[in-house]
CHARMM internal coordinates of N, CA and C (Angstrom, degrees):
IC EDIT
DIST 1 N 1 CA 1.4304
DIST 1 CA 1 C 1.5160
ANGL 1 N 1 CA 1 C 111.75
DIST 1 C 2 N 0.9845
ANGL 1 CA 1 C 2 N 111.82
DIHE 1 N 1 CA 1 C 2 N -24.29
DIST 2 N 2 CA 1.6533
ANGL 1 C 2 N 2 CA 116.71
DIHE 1 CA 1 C 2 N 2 CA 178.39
DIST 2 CA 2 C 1.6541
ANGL 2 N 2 CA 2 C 107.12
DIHE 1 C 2 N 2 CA 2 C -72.71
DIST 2 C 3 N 0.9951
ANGL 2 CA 2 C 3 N 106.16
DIHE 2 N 2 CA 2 C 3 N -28.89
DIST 3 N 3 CA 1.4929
ANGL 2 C 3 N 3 CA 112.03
DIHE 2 CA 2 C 3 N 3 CA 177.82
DIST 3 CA 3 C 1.2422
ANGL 3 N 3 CA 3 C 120.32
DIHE 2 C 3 N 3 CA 3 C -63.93
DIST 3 C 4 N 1.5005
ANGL 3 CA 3 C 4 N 116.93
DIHE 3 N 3 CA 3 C 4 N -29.10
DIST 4 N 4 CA 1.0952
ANGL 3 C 4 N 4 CA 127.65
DIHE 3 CA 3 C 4 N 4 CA -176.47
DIST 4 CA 4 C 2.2068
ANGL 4 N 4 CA 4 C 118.64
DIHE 3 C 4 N 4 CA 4 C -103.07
DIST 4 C 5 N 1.5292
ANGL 4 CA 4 C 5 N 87.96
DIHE 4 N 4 CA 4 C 5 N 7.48
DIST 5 N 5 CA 1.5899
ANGL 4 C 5 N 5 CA 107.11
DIHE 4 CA 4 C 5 N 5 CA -179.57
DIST 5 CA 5 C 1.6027
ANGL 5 N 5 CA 5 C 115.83
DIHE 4 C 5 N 5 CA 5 C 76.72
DIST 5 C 6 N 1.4915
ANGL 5 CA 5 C 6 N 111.22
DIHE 5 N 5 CA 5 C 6 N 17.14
DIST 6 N 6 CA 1.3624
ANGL 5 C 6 N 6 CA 115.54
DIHE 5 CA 5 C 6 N 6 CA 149.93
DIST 6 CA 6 C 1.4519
ANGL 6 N 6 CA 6 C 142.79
DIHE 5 C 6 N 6 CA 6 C -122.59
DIST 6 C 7 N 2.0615
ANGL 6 CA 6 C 7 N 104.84
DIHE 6 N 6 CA 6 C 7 N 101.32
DIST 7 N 7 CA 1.2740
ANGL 6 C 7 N 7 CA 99.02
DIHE 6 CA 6 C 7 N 7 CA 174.89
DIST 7 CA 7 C 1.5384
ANGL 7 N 7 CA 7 C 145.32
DIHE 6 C 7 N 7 CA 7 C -72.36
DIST 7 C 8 N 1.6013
ANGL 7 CA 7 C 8 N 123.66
DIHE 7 N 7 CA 7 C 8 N 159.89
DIST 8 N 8 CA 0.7167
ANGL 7 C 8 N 8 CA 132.70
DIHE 7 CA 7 C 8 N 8 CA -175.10
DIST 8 CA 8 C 1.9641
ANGL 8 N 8 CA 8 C 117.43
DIHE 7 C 8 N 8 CA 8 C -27.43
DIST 8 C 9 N 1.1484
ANGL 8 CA 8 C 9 N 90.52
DIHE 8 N 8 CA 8 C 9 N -55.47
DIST 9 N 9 CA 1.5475
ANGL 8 C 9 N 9 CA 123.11
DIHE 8 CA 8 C 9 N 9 CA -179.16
DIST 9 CA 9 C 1.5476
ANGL 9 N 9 CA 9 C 101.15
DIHE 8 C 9 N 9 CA 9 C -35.83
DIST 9 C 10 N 1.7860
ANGL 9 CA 9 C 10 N 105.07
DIHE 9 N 9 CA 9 C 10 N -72.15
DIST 10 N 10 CA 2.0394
ANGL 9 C 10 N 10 CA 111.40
DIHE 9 CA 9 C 10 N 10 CA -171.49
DIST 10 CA 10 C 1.3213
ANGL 10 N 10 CA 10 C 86.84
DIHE 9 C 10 N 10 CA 10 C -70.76
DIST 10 C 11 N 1.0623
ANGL 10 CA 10 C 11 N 147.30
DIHE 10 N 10 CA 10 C 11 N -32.89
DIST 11 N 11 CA 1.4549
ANGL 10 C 11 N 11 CA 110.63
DIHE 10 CA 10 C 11 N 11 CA -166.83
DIST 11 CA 11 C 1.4499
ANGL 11 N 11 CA 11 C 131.18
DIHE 10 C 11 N 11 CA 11 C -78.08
DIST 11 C 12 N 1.6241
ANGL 11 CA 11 C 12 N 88.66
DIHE 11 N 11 CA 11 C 12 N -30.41
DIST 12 N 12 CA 1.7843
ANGL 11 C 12 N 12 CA 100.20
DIHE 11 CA 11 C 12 N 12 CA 142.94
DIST 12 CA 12 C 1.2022
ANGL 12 N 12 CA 12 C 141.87
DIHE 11 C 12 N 12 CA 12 C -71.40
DIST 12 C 13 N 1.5280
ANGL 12 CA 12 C 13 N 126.37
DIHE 12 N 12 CA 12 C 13 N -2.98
DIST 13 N 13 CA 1.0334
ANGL 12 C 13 N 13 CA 149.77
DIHE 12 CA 12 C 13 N 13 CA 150.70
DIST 13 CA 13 C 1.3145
ANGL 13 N 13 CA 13 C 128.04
DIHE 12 C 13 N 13 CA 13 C -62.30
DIST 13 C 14 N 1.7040
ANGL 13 CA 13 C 14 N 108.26
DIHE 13 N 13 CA 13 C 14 N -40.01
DIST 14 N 14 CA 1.1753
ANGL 13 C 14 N 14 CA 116.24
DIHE 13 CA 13 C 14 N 14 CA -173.93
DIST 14 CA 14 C 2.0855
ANGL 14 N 14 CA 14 C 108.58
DIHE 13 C 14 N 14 CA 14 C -103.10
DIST 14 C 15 N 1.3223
ANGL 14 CA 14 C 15 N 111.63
DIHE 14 N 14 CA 14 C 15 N -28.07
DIST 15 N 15 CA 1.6073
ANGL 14 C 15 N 15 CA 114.77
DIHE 14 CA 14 C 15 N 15 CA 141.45
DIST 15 CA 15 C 1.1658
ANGL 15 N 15 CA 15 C 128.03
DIHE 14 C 15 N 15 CA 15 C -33.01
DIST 15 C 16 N 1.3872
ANGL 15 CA 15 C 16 N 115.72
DIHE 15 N 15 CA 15 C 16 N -63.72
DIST 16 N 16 CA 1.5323
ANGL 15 C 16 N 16 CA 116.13
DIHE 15 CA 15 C 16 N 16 CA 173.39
DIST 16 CA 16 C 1.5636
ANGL 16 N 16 CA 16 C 116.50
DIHE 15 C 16 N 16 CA 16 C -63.97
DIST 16 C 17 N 0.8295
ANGL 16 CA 16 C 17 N 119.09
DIHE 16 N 16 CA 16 C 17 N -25.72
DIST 17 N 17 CA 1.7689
ANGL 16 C 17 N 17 CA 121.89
DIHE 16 CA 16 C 17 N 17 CA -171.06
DIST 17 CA 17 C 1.9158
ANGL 17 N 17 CA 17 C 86.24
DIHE 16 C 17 N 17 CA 17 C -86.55
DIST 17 C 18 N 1.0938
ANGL 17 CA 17 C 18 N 147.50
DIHE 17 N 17 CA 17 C 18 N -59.32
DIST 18 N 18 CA 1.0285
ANGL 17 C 18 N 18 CA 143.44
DIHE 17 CA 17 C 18 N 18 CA -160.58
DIST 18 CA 18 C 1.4573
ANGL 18 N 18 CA 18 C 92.53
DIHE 17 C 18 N 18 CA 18 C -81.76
DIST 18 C 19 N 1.6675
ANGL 18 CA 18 C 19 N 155.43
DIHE 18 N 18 CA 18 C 19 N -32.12
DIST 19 N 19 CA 1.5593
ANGL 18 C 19 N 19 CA 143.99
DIHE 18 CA 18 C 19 N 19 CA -168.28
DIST 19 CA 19 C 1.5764
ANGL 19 N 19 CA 19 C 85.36
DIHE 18 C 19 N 19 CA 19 C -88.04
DIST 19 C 20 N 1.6565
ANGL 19 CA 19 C 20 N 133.67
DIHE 19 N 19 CA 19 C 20 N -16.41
DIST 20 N 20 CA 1.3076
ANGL 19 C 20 N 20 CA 113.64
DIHE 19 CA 19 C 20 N 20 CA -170.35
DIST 20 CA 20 C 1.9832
ANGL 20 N 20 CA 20 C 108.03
DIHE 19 C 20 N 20 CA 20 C -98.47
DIST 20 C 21 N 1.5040
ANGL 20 CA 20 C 21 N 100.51
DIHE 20 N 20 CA 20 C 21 N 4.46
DIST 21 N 21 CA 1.3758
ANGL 20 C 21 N 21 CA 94.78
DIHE 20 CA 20 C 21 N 21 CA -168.41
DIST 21 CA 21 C 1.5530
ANGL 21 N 21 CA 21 C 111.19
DIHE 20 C 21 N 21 CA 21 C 79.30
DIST 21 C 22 N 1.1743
ANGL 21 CA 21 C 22 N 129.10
DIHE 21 N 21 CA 21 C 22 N 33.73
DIST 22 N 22 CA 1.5132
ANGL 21 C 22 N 22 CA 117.64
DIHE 21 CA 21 C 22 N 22 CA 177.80
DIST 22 CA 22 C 1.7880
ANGL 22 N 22 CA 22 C 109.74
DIHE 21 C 22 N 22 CA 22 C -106.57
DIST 22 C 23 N 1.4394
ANGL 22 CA 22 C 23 N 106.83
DIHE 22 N 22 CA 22 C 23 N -29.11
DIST 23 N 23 CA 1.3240
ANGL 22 C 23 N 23 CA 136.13
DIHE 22 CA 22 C 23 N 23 CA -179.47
DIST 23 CA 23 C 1.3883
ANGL 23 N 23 CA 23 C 125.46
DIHE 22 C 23 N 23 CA 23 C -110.85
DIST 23 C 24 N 0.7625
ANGL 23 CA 23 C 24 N 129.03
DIHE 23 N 23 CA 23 C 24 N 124.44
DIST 24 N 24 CA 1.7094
ANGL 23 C 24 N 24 CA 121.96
DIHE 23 CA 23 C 24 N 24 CA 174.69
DIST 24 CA 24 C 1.5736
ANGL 24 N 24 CA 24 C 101.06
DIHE 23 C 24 N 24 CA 24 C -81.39
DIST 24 C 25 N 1.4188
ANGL 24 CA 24 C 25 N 111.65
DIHE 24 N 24 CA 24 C 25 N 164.38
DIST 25 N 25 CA 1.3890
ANGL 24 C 25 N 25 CA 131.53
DIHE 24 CA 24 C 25 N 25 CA -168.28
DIST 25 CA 25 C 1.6859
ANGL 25 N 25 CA 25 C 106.58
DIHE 24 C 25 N 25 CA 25 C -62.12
DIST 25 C 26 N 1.5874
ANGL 25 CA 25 C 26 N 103.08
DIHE 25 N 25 CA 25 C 26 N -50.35
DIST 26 N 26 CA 1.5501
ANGL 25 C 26 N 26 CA 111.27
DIHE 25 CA 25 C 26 N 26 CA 173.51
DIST 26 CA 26 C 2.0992
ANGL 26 N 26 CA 26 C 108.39
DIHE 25 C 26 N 26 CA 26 C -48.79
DIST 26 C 27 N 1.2724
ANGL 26 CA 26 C 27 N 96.22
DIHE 26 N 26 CA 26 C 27 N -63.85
DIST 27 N 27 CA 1.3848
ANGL 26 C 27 N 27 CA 102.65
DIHE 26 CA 26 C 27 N 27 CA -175.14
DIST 27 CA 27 C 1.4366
ANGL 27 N 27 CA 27 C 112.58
DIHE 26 C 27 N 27 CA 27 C -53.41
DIST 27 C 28 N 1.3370
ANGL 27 CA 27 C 28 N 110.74
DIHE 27 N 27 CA 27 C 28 N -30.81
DIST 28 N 28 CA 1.7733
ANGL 27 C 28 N 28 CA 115.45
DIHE 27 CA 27 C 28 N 28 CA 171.16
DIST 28 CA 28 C 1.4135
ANGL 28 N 28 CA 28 C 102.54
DIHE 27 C 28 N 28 CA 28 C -53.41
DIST 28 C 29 N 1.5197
ANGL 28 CA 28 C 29 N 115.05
DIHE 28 N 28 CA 28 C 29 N -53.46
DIST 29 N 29 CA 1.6725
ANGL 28 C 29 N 29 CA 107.19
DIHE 28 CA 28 C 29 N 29 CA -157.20
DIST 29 CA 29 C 1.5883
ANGL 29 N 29 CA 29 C 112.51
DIHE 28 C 29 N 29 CA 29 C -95.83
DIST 29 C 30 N 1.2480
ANGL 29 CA 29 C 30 N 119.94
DIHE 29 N 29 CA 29 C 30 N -2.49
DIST 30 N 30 CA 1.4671
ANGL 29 C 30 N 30 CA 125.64
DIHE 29 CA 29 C 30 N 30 CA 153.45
DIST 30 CA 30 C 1.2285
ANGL 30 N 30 CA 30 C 92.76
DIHE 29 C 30 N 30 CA 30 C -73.49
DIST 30 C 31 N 1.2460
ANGL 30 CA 30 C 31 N 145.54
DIHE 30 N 30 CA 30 C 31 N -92.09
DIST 31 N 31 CA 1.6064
ANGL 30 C 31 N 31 CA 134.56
DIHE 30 CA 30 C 31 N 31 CA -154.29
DIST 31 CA 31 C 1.4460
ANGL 31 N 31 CA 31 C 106.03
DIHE 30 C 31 N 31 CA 31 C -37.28
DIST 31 C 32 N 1.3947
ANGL 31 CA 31 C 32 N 118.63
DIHE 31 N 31 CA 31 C 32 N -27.11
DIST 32 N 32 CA 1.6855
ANGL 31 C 32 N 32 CA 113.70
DIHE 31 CA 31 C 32 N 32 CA -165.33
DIST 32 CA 32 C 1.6898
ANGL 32 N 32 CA 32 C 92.81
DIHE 31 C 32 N 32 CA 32 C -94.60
DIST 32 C 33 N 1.5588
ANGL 32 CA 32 C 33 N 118.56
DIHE 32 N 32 CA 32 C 33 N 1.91
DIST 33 N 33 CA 1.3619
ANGL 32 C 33 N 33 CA 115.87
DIHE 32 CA 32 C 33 N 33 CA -158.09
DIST 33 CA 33 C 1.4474
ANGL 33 N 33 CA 33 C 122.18
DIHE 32 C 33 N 33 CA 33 C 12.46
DIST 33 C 34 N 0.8445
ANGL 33 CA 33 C 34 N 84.63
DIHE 33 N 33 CA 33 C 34 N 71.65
DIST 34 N 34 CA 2.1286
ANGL 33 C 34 N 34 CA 116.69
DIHE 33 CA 33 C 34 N 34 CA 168.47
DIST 34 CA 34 C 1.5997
ANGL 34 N 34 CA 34 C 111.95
DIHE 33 C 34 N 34 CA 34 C -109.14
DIST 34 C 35 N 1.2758
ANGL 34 CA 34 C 35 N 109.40
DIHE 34 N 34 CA 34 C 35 N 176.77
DIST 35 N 35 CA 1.7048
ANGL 34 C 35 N 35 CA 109.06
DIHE 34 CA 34 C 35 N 35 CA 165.97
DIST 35 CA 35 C 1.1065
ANGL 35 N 35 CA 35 C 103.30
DIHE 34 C 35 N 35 CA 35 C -141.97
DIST 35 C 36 N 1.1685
ANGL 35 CA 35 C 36 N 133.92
DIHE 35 N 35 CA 35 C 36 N 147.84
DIST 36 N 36 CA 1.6745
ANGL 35 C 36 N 36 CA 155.28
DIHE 35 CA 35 C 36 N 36 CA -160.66
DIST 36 CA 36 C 1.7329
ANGL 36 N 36 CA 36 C 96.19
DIHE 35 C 36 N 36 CA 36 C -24.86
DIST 36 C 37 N 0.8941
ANGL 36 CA 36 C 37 N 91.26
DIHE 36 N 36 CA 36 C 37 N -62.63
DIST 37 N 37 CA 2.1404
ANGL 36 C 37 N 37 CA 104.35
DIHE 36 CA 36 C 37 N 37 CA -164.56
DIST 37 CA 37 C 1.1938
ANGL 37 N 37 CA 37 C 83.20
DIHE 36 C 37 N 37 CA 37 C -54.80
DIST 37 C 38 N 1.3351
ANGL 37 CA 37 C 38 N 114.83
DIHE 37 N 37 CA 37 C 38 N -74.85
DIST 38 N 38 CA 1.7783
ANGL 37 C 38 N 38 CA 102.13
DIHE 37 CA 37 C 38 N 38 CA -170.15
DIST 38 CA 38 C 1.4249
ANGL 38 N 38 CA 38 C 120.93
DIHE 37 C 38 N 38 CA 38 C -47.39
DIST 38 C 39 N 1.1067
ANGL 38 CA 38 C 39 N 122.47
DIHE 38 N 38 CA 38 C 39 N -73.02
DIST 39 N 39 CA 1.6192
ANGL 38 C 39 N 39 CA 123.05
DIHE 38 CA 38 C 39 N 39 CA 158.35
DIST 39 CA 39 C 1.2483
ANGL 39 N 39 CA 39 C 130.55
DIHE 38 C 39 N 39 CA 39 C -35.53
DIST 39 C 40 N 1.3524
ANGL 39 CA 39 C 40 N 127.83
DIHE 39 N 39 CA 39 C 40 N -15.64
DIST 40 N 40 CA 1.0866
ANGL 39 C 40 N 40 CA 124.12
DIHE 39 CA 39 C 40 N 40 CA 124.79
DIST 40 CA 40 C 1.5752
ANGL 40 N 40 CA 40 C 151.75
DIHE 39 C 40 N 40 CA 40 C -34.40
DIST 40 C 41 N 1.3195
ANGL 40 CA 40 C 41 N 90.93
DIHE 40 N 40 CA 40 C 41 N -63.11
DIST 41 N 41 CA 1.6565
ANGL 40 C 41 N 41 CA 120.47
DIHE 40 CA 40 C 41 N 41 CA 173.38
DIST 41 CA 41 C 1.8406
ANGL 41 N 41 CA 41 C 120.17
DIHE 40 C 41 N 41 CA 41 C -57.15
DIST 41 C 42 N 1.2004
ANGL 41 CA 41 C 42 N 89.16
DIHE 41 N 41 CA 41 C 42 N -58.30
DIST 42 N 42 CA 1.7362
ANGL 41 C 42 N 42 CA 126.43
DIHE 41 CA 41 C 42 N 42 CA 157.53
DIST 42 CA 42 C 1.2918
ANGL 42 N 42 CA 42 C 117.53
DIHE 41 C 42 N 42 CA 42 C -18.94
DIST 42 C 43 N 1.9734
ANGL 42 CA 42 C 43 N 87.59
DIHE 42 N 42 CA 42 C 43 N -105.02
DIST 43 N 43 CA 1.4676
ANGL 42 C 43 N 43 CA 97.33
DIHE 42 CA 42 C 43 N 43 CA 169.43
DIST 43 CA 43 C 1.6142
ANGL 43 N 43 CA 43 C 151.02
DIHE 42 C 43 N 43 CA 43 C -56.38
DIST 43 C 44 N 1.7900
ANGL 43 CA 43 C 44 N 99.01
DIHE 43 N 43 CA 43 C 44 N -13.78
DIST 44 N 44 CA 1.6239
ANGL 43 C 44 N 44 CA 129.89
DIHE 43 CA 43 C 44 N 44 CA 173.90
DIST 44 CA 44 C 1.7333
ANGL 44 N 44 CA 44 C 88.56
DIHE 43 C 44 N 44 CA 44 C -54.15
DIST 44 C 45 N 1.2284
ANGL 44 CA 44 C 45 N 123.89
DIHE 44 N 44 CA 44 C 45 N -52.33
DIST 45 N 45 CA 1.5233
ANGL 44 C 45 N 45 CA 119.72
DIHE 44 CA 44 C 45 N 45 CA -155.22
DIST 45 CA 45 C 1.4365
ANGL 45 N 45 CA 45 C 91.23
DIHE 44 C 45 N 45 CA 45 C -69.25
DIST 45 C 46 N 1.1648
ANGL 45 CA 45 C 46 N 138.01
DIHE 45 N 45 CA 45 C 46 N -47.11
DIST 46 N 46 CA 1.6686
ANGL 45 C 46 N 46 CA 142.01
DIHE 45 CA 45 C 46 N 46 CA -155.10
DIST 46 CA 46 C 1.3598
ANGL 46 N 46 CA 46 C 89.27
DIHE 45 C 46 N 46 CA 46 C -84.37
DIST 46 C 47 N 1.2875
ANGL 46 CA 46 C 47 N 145.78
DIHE 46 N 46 CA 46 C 47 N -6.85
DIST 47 N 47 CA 1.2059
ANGL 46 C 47 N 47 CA 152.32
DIHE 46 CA 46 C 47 N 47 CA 161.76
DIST 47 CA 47 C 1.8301
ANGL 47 N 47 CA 47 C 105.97
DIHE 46 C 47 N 47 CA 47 C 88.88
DIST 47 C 48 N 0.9580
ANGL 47 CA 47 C 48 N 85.02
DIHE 47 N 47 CA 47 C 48 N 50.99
DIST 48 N 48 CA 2.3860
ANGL 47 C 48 N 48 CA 92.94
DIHE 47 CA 47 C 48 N 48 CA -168.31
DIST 48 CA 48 C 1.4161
ANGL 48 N 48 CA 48 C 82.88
DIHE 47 C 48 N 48 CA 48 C -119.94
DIST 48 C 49 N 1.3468
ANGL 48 CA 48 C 49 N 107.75
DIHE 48 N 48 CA 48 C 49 N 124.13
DIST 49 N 49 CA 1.7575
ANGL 48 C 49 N 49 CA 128.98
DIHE 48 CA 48 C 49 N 49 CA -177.68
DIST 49 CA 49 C 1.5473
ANGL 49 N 49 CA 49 C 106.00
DIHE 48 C 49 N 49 CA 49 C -141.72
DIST 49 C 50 N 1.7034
ANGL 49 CA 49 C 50 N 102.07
DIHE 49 N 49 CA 49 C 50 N 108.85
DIST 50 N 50 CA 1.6093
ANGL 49 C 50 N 50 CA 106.01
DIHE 49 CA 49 C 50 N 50 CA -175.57
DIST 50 CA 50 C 1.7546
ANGL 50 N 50 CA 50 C 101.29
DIHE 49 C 50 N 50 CA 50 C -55.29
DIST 50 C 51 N 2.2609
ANGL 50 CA 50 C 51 N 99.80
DIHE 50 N 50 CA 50 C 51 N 141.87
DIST 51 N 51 CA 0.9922
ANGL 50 C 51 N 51 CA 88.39
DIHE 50 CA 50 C 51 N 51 CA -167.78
DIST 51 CA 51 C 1.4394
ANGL 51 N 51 CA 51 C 95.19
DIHE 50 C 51 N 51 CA 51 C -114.56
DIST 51 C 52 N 1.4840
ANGL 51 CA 51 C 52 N 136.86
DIHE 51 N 51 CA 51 C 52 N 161.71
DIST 52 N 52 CA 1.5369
ANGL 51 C 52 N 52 CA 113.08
DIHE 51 CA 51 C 52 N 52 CA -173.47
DIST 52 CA 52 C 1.6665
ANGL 52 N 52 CA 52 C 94.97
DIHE 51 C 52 N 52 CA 52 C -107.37
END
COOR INIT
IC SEED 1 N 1 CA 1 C
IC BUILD
């Protein structure tokens, strides 16, 4: 993920703001500028599963 210019750190940054309700899931993965598949793929490992 660093390879791709996202550290460990914002993505936990941006997890917590979306598990606290501050962010919606969309707004999570624009800030992570990802797209669904990726943010999908991604965030599954950090254990963040869109919830409906």
């Amino acid at each position: 993920m660093i390879k791709n210019g996202l550290s460990f750190e914002f993505i936990e940054l941006a997890r917590s703001a979306y598990q606290q309700g501050t962010i919606t899931y969309g707004k999570m993965l624009e800030s992570l500028m990802l797209s669904y598949e990726d943010g999908k793929d991604i965030l599954s490992q950090h254990n963040v599963y869109f919830e409906v």
